[in-house]
C-alpha positions as CSV (number, residue, x, y, z in Angstrom):
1,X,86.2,103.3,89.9
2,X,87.9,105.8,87.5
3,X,88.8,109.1,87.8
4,X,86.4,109.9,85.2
5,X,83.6,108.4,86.9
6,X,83.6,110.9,89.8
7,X,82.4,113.9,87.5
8,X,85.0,116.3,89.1
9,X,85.0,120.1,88.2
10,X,86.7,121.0,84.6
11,X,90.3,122.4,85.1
12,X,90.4,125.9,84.8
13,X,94.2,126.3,85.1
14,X,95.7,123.1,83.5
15,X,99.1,124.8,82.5
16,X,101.6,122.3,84.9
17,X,99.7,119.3,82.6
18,X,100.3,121.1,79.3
19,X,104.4,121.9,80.4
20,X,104.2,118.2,81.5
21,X,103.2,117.4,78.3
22,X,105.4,119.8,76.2
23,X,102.4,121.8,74.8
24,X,102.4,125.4,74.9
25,X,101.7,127.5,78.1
26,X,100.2,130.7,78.7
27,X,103.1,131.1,81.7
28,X,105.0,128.9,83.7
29,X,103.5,126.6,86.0
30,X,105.1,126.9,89.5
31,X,104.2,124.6,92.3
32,X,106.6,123.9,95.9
33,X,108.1,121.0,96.8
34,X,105.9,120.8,101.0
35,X,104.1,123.6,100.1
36,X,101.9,122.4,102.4
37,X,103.7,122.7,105.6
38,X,105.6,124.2,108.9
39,X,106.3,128.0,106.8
40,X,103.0,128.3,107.4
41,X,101.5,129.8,110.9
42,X,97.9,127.9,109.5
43,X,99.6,124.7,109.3
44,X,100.8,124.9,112.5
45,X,97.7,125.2,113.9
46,X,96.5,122.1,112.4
47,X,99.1,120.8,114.1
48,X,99.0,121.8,117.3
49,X,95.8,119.9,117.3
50,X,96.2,116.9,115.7
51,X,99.5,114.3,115.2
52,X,101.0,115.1,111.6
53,X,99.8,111.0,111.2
54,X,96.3,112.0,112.2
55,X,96.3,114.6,109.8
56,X,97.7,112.1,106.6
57,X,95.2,109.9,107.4
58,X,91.9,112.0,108.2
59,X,90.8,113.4,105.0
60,X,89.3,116.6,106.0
61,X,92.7,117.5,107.2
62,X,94.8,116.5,104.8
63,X,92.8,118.4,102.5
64,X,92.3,121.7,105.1
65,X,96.2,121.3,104.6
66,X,96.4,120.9,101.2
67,X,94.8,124.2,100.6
68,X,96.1,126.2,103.2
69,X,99.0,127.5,100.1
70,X,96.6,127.9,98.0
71,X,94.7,130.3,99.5
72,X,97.8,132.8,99.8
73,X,99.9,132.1,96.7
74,X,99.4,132.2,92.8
75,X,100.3,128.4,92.3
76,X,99.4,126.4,89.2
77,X,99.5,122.9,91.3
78,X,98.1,121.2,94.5
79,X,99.8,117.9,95.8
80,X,98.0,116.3,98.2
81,X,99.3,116.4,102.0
82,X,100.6,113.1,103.2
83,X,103.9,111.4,103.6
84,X,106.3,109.1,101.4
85,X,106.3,106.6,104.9
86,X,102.4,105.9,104.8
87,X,103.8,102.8,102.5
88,X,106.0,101.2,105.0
89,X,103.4,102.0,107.9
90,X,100.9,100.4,105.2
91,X,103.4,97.3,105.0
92,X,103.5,96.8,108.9
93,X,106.0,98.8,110.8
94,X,104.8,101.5,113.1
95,X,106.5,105.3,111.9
96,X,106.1,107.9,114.6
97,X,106.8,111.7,114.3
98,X,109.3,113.1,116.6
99,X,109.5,117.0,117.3
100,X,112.7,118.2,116.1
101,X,113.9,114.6,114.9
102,X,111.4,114.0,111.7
103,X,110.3,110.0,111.4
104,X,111.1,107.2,113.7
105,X,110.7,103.9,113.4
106,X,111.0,102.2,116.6
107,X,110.9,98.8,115.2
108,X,113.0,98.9,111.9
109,X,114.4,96.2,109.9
110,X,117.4,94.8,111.8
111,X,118.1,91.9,109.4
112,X,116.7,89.9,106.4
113,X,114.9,88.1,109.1
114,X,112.8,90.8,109.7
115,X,111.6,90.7,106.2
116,X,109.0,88.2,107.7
117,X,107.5,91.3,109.7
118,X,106.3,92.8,106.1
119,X,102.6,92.6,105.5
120,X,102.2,93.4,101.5
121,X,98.8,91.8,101.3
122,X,95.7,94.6,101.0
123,X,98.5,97.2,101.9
124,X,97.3,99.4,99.6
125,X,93.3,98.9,100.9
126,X,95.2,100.5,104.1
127,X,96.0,103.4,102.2
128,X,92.3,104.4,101.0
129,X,92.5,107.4,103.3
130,X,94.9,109.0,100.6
131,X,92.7,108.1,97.8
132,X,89.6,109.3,99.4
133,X,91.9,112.6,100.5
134,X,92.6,112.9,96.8
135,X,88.9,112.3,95.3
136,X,87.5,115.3,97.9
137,X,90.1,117.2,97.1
138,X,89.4,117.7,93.5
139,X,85.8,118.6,94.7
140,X,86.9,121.4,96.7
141,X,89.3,122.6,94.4
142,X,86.8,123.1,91.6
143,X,88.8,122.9,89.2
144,X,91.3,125.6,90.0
145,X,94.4,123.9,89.6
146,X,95.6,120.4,88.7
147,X,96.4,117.4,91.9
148,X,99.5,115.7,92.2
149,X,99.3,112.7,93.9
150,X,103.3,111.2,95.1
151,X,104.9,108.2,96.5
152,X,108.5,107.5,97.6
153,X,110.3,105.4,95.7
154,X,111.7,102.3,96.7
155,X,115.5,102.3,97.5
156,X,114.1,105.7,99.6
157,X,111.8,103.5,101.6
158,X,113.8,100.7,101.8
159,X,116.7,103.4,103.2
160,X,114.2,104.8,105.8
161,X,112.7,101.0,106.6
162,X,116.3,99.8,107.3
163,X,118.1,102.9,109.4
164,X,114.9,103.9,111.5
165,X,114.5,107.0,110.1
166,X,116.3,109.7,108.1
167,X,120.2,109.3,107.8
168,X,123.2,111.3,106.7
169,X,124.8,108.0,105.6
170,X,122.2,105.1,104.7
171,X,125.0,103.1,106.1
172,X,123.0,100.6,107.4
173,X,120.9,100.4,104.1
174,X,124.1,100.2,101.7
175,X,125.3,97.5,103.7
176,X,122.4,95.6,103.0
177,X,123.2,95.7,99.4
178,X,126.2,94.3,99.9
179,X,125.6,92.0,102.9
180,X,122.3,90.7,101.9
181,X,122.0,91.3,97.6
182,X,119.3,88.9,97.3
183,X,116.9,90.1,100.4
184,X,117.8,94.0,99.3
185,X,116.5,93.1,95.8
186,X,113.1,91.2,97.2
187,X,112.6,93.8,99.1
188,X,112.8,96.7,96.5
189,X,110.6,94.7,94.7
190,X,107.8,94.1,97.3
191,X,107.8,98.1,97.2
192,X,108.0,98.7,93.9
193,X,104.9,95.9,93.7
194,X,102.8,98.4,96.7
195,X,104.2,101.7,94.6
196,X,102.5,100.8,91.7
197,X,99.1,99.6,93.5
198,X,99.7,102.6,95.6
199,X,99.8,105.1,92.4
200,X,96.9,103.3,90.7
201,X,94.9,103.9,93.4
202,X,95.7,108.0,93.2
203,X,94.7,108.1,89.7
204,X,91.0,105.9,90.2
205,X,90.8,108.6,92.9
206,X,91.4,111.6,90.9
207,X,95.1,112.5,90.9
208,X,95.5,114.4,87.6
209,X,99.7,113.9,87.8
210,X,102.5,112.0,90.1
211,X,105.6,112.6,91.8
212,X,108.1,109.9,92.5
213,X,110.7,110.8,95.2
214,X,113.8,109.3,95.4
215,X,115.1,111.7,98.4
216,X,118.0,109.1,98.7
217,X,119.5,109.2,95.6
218,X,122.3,111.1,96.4
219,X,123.2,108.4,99.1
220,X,124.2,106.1,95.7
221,X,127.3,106.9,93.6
222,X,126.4,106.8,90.0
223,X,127.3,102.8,89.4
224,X,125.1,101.6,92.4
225,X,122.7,104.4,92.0
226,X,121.8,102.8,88.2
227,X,122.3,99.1,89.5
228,X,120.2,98.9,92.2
229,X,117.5,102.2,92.1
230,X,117.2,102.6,88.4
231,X,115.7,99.4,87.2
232,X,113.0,100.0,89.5
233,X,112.2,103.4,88.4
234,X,111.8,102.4,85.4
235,X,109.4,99.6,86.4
236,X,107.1,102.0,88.0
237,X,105.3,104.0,85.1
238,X,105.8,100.8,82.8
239,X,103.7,98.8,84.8
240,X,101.1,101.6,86.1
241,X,100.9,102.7,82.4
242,X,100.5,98.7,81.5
243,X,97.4,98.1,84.0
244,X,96.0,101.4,83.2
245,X,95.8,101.1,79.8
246,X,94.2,97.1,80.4
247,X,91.4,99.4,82.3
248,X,90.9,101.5,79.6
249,X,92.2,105.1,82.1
250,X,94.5,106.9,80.8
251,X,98.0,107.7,82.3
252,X,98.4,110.6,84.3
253,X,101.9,112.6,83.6
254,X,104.8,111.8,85.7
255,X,107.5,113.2,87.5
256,X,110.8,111.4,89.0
257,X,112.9,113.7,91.6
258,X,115.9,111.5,92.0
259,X,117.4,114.3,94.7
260,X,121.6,113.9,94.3
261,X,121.4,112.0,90.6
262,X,122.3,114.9,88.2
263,X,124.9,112.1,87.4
264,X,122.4,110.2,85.9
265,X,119.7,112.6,84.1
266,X,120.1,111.5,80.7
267,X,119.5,107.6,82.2
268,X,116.7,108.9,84.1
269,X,115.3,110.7,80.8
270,X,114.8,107.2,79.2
271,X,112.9,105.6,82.0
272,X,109.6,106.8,81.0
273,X,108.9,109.8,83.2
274,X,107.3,112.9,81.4
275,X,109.4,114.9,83.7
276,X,112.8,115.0,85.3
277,X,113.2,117.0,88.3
278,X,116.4,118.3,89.5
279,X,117.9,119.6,92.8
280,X,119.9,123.2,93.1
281,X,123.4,121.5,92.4
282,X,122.2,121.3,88.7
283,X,123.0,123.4,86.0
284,X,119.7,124.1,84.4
285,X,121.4,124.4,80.5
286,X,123.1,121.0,81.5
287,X,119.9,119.2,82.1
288,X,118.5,120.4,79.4
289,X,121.6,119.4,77.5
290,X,121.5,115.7,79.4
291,X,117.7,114.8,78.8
292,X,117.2,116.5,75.3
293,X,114.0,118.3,74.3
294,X,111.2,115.7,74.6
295,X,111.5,115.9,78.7
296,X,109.9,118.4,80.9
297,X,112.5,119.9,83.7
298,X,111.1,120.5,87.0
299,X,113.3,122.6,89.7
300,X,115.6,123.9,91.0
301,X,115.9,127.1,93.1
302,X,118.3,126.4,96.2
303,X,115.4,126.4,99.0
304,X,118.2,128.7,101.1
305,X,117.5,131.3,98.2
306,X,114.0,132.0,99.6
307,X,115.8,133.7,102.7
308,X,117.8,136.1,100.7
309,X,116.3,139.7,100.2
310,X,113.3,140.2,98.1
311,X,115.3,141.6,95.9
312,X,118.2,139.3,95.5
313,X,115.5,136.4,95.4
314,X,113.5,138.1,92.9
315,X,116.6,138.3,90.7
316,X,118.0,134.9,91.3
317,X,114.4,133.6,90.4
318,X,114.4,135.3,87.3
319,X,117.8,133.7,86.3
320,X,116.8,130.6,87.0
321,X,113.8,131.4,84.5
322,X,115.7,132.3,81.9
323,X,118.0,129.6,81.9
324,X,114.9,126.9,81.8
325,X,113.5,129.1,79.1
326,X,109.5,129.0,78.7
327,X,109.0,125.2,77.1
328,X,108.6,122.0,79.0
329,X,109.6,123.2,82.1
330,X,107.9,123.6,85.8
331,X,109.6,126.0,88.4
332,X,109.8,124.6,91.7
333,X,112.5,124.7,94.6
334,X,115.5,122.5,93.9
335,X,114.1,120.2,97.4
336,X,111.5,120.8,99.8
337,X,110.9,124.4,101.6
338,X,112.3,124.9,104.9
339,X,110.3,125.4,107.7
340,X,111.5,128.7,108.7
341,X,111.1,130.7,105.2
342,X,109.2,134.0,105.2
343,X,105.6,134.1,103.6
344,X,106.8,136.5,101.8
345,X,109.5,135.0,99.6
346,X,107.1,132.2,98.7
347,X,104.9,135.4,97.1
348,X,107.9,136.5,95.0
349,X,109.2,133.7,94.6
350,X,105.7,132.5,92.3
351,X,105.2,136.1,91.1
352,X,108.7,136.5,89.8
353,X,108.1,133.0,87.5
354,X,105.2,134.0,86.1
355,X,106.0,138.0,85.6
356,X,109.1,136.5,83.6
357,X,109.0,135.4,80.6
């Protein structure tokens, strides 16, 4: 069932599709990478109550969760709460949540052996609990602002599937590549095969754009990072654009936030992506230089900014503006927000975008 189908509420703020797009704004969109999330003393009561996995997949949670920002900040974007590892739970292998520790898997994959273990048919019929997240979610927005729906990407999951949880080094991962080249590529290919299902699946349920994070990019030097992750990043919009367009749906914008690759912008500007985003370590007048003028940039305040002073942050905010300058571009944090930030900084922070300029 499309999108379209559902009879969802008209947008009243649709200015993040229209920078996506390159059209003219009537201010910059501004939206925060985990918006939804531990800053917030609301959030925490969620979560006091409930496992963060309990929360992904109950829909009246997620979506609780999803508007808890909302309700306190000037955003121009919702993204729906879940998780980049519902995929390799989806796939077969059990992801807790630790306190303190983030995701652990306390099964991961030990060899190409364990390959075997991976369970890609109806994966993404195990995921329905995002899409029906997503479809109530646009009810109760009404229409305020536009739904991003996200997935990781695959040499992410893969890197997560393979090390049993975050890493400073993906050195288990990377020696896959180089111990097991032909296993490492089937596997980036069985999750680039569930990513695509995956996204298709957000856009019948009403996502109205889509974030692809490759958090792990910056594990890759620039060589591997185009050899082994690029080709498919590329195959992701090609083939959800491809099916959709077989359906008759249109294709929602997309985002790619390749965290570590400001090596690689202009390669990631060519991959189909309506929008590159870029971590703090980028020089916003070099990625606009890199991906030329047909690309959206999305980023990149340094999240550490948000603890400065208001005044300092309101100032390094309005820098970061001017640099972007007003067309195709999206203010966001250059990664995620840290649990610790003030409320109060995430107030100026979306003020200060949309007061400049």
């Amino acid at each position: 069932m499309s999108s379209s189908n559902k009879q969802f509420p008209a947008l009243k703020n649709d200015n993040l599709l229209r920078a996506a797009r390159g059209e003219t704004v009537d201010r910059i969109p501004v939206w925060v990478m985990r918006q939804a999330g531990r800053y917030l003393p609301e959030f925490q009561e969620v979560r006091k109550k409930h496992d963060f996995f309990t929360v992904c997949r109950t829909p009246e949670l997620a979506c609780e969760v999803t508007m808890q920002p909302l309700r306190r900040f000037d955003l121009d974007a919702s993204i729906i709460f879940s998780d980049i590892l519902v995929i390799p739970q989806a796939l077969g292998l059990v992801v807790e949540m630790h306190p303190g520790k983030g995701p652990v898997f306390p099964e991961p994959l030990d060899g190409p052996d364990d390959l075997k273990r991976l369970t890609p048919e109806g994966a993404v019929d195990r995921l329905k609990y995002v899409g029906d997240a997503i479809t109530m979610m646009r009810h109760l927005l009404d229409g305020k602002v536009p739904l991003i729906g996200f997935t990781g990407a695959p040499w992410t999951l893969m890197g997560y599937m393979i090390e049993g949880g975050g890493s400073k080094t993906m050195s288990k991962a990377k020696s896959w590549l180089s111990d097991h080249p032909d296993e490492s590529k089937k596997l980036l290919d069985l999750l680039t095969s569930v990513i695509v299902d995956y996204l298709e699946m957000q856009v019948k349920a009403g996502a109205q754009m889509l974030q692809v994070f490759e958090s792990s990019a910056e594990h890759l030097p620039k060589e591997q990072f185009l050899s082994v992750a690029l080709p498919h990043l590329k195959e992701i919009p090609e083939r959800l654009k491809k099916r959709l367009q077989e359906q008759n749906i249109e294709c929602v914008p997309m985002t790619l936030f390749a965290k570590g690759a400001g090596h690689s912008l202009k390669e990631q500007a060519e991959l189909g992506y309506n929008v590159i985003g870029i971590d703090w370590t980028v020089y916003p007048t070099e990625a606009r230089a890199a991906v030329g003028d047909n690309i959206t940039l999305q980023g990149n305040l340094d999240p550490q900014d948000m603890y400065k002073s208001p005044e300092e942050l309101r100032s390094l905010t309005q820098e970061m503006v001017k640099k972007f300058g007003k067309k195709r571009y999206i203010a966001n944090l250059g990664h995620g927000i840290t649990p610790a930030t003030p409320i109060e900084s995430m107030s100026i922070f979306c003020d200060t975008v949309h007061e400049t300029l």
